[in-house]
DSSP file (Angstrom, degrees, kcal/mol; ACC not computed):
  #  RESIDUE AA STRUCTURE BP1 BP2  ACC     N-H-->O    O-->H-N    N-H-->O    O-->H-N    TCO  KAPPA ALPHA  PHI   PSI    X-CA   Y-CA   Z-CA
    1    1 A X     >        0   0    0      0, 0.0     4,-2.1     0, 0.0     5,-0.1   0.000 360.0 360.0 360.0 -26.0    0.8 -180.1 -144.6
    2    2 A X  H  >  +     0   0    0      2,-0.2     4,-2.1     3,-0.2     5,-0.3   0.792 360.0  53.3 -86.5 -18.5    2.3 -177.6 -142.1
    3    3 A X  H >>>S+     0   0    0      2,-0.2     4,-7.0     1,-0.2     3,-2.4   0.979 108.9  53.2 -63.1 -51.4    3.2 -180.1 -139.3
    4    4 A X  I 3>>S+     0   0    0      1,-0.3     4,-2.4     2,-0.2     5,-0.6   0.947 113.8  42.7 -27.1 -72.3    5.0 -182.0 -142.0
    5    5 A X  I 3X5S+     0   0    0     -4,-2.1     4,-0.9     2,-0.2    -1,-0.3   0.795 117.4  41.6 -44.0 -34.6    6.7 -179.0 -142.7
    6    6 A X  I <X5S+     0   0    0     -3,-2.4     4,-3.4    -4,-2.1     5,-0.3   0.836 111.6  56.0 -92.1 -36.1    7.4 -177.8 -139.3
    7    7 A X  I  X5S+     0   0    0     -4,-7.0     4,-0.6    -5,-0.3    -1,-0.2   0.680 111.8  44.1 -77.8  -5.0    8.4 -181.3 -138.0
    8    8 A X  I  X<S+     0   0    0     -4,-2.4     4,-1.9    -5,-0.5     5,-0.4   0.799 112.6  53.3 -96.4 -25.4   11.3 -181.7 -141.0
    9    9 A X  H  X<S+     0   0    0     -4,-0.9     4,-4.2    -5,-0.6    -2,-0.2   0.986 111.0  45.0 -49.5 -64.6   12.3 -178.1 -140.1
   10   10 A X  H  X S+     0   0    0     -4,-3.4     4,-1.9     2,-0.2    -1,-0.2   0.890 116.4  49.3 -50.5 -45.3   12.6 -179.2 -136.4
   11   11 A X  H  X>S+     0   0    0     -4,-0.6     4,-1.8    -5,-0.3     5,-0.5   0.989 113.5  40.7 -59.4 -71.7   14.4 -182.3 -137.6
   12   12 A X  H  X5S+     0   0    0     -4,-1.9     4,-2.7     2,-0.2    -2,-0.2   0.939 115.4  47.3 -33.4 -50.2   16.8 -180.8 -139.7
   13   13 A X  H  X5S+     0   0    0     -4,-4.2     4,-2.6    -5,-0.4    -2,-0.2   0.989 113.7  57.9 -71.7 -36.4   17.5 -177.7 -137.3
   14   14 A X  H  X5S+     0   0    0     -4,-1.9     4,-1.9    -3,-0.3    -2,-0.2   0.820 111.2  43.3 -18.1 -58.6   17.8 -181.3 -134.4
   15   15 A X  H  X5S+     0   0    0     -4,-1.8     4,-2.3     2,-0.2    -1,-0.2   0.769 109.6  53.5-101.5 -27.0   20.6 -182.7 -136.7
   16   16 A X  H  <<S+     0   0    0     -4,-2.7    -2,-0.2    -5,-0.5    -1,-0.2   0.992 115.1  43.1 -55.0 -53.0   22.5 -179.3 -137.3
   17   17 A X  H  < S+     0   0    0     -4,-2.6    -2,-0.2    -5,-0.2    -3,-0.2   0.919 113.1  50.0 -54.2 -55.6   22.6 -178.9 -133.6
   18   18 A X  H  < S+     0   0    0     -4,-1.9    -1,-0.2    -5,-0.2    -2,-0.1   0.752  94.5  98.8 -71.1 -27.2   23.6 -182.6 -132.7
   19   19 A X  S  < S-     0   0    0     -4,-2.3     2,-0.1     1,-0.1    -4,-0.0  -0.389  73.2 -99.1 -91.6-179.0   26.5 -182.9 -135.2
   20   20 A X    >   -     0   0    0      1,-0.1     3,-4.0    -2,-0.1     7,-0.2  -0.290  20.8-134.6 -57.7 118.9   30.2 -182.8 -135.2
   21   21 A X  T 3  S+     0   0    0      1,-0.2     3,-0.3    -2,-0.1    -1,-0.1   0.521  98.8  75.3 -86.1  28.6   31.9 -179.9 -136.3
   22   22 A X  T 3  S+     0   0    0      1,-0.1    -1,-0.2     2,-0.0    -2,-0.0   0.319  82.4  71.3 -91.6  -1.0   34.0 -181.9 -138.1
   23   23 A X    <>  +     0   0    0     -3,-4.0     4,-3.2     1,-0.2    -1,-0.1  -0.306  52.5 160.4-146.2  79.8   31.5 -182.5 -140.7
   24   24 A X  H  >  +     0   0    0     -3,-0.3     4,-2.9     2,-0.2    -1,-0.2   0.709  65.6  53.6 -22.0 -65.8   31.3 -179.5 -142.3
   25   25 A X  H  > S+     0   0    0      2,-0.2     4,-2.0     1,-0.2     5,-0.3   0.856 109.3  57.2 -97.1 -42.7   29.6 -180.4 -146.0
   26   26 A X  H >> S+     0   0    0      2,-0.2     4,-2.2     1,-0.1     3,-0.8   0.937 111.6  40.4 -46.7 -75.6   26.6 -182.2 -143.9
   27   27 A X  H 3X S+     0   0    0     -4,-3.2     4,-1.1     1,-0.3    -2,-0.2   0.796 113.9  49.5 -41.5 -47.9   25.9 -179.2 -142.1
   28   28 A X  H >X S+     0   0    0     -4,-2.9     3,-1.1     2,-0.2     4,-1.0   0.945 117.7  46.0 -39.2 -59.9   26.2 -176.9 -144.9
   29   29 A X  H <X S+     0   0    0     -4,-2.0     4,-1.3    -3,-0.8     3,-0.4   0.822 108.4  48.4 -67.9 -55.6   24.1 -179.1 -146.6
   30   30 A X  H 3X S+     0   0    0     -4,-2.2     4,-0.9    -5,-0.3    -1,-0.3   0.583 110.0  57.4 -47.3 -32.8   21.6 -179.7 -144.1
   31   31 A X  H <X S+     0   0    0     -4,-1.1     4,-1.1    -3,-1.1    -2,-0.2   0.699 102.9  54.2 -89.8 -35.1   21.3 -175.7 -143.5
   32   32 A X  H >X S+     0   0    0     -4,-1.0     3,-2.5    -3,-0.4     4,-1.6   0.977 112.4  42.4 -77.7 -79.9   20.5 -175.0 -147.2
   33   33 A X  H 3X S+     0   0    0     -4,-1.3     4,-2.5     1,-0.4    -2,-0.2   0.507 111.9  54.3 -23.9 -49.1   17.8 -177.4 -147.0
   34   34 A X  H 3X S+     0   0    0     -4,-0.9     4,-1.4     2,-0.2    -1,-0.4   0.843 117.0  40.3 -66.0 -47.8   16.6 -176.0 -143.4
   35   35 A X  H <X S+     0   0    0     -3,-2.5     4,-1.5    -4,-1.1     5,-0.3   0.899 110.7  55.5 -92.1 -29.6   16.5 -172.4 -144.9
   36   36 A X  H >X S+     0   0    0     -4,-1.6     4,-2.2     1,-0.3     3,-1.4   0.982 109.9  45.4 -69.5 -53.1   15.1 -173.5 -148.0
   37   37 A X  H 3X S+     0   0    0     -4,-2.5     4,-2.3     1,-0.2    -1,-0.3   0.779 107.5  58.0 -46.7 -40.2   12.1 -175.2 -146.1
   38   38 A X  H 3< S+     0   0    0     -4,-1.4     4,-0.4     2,-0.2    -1,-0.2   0.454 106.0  51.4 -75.8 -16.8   11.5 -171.9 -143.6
   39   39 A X  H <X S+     0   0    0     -4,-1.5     4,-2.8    -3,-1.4    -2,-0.2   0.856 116.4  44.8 -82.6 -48.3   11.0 -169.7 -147.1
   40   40 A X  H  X S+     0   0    0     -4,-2.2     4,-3.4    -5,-0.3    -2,-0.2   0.837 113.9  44.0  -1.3 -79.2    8.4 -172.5 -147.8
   41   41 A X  H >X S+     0   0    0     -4,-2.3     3,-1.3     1,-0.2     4,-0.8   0.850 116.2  46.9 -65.7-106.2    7.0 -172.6 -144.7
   42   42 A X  H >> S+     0   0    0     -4,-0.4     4,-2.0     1,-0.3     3,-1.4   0.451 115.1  52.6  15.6 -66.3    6.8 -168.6 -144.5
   43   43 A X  H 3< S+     0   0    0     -4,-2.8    -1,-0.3     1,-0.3    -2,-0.2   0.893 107.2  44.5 -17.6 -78.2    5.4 -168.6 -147.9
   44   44 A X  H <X S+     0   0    0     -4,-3.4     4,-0.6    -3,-1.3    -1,-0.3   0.422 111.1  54.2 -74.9   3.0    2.9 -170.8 -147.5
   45   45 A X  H <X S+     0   0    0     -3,-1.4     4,-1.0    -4,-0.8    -1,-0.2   0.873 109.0  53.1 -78.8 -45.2    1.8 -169.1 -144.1
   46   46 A X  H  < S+     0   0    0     -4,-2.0    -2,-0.2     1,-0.3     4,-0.2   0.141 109.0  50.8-111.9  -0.1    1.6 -165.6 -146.2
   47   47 A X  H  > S+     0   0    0     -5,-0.2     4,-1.0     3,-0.1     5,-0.4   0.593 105.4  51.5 -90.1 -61.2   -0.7 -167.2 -148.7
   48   48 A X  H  X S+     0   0    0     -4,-0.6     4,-2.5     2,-0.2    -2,-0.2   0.782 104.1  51.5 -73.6  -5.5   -3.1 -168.6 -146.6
   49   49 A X  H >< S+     0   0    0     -4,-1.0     3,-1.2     2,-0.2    -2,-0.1   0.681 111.9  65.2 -83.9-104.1   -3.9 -165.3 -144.4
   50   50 A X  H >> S+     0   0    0      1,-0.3     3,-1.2    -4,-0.2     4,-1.0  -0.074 106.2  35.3   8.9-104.9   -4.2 -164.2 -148.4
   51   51 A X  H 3X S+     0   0    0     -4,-1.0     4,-2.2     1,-0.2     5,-0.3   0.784 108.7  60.1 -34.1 -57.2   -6.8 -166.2 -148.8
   52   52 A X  H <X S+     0   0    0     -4,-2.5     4,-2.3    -3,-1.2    -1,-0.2   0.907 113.0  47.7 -11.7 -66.2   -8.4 -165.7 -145.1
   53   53 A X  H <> S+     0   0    0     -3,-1.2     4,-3.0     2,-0.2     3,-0.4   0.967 108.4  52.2 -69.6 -61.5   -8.6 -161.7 -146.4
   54   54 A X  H  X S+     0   0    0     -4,-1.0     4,-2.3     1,-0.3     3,-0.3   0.820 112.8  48.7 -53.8 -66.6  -10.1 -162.6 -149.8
   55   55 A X  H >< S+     0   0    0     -4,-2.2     3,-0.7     1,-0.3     4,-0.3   0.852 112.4  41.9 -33.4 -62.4  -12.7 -164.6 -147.9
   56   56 A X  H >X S+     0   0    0     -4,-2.3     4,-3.1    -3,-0.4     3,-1.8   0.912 115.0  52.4 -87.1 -36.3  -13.7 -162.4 -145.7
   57   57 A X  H 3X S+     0   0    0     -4,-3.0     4,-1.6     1,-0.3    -1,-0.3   0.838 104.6  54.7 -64.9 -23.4  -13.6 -159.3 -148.4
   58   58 A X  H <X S+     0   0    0     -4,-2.3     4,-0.7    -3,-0.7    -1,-0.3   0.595 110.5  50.7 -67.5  -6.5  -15.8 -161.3 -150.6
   59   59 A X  H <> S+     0   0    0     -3,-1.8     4,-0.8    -4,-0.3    -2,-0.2   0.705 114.0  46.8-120.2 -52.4  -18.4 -161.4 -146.8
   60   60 A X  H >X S+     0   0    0     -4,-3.1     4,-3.0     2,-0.2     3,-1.2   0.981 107.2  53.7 -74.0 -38.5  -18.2 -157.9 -146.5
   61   61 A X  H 3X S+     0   0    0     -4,-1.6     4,-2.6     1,-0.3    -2,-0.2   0.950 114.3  39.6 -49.4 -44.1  -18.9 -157.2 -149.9
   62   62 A X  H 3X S+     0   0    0     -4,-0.7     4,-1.0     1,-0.2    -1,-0.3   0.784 111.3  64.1 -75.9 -11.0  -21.9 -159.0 -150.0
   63   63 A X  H <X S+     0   0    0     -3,-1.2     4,-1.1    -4,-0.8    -2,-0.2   0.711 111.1  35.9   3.5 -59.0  -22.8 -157.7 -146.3
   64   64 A X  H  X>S+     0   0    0     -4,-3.0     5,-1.2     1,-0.2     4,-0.6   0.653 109.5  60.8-116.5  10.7  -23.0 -154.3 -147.4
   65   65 A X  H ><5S+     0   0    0     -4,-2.6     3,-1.3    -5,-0.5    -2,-0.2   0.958 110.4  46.5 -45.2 -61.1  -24.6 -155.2 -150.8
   66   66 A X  H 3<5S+     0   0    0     -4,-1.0    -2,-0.2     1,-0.3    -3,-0.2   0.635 107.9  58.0 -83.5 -40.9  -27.5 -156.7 -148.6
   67   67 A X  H 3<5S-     0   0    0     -4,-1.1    -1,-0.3    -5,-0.0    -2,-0.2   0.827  95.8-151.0 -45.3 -45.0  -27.3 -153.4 -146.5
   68   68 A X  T <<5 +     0   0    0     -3,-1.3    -3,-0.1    -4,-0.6    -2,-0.1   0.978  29.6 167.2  45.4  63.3  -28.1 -151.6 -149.6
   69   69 A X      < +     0   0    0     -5,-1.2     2,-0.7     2,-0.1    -1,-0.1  -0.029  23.4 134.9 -95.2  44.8  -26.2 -148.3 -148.5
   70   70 A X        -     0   0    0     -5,-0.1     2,-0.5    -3,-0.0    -5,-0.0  -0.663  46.0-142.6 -89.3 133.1  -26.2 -146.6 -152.0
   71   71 A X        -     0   0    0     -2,-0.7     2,-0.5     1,-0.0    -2,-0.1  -0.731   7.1-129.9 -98.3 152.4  -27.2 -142.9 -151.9
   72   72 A X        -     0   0    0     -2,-0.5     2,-0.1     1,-0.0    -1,-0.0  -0.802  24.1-137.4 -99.7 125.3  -29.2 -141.2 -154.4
   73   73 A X        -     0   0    0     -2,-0.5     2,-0.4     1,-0.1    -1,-0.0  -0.320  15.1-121.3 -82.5 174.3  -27.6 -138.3 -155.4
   74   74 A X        -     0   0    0     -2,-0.1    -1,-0.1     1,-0.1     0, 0.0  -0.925  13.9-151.3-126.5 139.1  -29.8 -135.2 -155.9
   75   75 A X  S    S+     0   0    0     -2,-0.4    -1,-0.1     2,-0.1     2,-0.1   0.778  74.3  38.2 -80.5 -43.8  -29.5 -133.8 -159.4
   76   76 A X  S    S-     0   0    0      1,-0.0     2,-0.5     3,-0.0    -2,-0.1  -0.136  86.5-111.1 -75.5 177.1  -30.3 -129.7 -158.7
   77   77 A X        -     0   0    0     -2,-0.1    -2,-0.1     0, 0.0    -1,-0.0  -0.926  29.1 -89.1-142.3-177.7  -29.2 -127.9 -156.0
   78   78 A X        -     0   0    0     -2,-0.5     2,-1.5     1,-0.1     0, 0.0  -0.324  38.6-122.8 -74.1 155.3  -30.8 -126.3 -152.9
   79   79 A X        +     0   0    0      1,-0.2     3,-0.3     2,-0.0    -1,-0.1  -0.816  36.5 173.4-105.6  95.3  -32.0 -122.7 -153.6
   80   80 A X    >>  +     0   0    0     -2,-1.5     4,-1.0     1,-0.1     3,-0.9   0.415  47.5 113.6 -60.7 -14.5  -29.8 -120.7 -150.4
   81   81 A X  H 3> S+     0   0    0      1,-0.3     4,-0.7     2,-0.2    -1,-0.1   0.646  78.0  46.3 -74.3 -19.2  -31.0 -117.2 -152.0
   82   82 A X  H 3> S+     0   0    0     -3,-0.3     4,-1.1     2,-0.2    -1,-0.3   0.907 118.1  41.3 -92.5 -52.0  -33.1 -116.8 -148.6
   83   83 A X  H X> S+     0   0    0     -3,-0.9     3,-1.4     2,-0.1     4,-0.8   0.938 108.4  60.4 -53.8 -84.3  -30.0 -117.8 -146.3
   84   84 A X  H >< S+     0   0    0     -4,-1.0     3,-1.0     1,-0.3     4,-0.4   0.655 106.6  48.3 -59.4 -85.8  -27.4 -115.8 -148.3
   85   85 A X  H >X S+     0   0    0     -4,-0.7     4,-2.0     1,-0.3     3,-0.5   0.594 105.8  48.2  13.6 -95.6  -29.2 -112.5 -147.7
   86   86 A X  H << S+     0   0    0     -3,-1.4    -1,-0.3    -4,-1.1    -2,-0.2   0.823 113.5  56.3 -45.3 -53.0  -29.8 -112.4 -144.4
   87   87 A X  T << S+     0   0    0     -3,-1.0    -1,-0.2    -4,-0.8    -2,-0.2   0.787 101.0  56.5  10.6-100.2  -25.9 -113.5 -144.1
   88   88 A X  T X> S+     0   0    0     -3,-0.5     3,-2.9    -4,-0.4     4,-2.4   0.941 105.6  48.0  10.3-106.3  -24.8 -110.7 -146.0
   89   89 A X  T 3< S+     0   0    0     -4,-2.0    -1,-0.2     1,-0.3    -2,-0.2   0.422 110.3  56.9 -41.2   0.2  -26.4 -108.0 -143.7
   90   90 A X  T 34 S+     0   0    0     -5,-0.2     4,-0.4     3,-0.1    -1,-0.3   0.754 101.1  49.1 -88.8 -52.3  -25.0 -109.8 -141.0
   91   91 A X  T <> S+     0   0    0     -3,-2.9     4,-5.0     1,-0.2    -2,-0.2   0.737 113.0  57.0 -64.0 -29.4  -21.2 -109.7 -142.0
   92   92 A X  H  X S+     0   0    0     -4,-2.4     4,-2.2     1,-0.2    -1,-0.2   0.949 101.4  46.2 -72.5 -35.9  -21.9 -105.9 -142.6
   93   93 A X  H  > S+     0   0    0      2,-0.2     4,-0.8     1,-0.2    -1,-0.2   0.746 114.7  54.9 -86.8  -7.9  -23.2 -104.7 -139.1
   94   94 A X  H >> S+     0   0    0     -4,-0.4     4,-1.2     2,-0.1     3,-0.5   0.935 106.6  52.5 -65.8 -44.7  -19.7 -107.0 -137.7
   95   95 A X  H 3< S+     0   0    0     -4,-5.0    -2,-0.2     1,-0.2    -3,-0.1   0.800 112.0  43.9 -41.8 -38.5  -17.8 -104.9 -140.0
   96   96 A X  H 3< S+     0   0    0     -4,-2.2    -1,-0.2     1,-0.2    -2,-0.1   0.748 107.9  56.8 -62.1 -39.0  -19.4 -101.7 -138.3
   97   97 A X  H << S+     0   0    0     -4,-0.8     2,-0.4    -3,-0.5    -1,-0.2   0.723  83.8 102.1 -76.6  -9.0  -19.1 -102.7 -134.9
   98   98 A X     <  -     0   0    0     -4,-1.2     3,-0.1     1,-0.1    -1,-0.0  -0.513  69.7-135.9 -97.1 130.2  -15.4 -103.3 -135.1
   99   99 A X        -     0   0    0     -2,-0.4     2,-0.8     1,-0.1    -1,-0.1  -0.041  24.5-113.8 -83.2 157.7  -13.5 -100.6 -133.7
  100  100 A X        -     0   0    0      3,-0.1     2,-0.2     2,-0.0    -1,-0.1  -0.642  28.4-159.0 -67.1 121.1  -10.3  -99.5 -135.8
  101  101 A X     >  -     0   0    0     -2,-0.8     4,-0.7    -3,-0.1     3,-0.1  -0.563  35.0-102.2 -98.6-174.0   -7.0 -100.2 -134.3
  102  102 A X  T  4 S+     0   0    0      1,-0.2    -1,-0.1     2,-0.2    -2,-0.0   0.540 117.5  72.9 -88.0  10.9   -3.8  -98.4 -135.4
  103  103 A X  T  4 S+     0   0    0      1,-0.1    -1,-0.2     2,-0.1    -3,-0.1   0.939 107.1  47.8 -81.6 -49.5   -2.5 -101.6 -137.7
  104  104 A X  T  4        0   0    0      1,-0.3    -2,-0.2    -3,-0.1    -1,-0.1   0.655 360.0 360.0 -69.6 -19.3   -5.6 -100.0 -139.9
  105  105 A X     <        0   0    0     -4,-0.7    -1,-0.3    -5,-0.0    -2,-0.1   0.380 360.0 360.0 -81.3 360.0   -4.8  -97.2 -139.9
């Protein structure tokens, strides 16, 4: 269907070029027709990469269905109480080493 299309575009845009500009209401005429075919054509280009992507997004989906990458979330949460200490007593003896400057003062 798109040669069809492409070879009456090319024909038409062929007979625009080749006539006389002395016949005006041909050309005109001929030019609405020529543009009217090139939304067509444009159209029907822009549909079928549409369809391409739907294909191929229906491929991945099942791709990484078949992967099975679902995580199991964990319902609790980790007990830190041992970290968070040690921390603590950490942050204090930076506070201590750090000499005063005269902004603190």
């Amino acid at each position: 269907m798109f040669k069809k299309l492409e070879n009456k575009i090319k024909e038409l845009a062929l007979k625009i070029h080749n006539s006389s500009l002395n016949d005006s209401k041909s050309i005109y005429e001929d030019s609405k027709r020529l543009y009217e075919l090139t939304v067509i054509h444009k159209y029907l280009t822009n549909q079928e990469r549409d369809a391409d992507w739907l294909l191929h997004e229906e491929r991945l989906k099942e791709t990484l269905k078949g992967l099975n990458l679902a995580t199991k979330k964990t319902l609790s949460t980790p007990n830190n109480a041992s970290e968070i200490t040690p921390l603590i007593d950490s942050i204090k003896d930076l506070v201590t080493e750090i000499p005063e400057s005269d902004d603190d003062k």
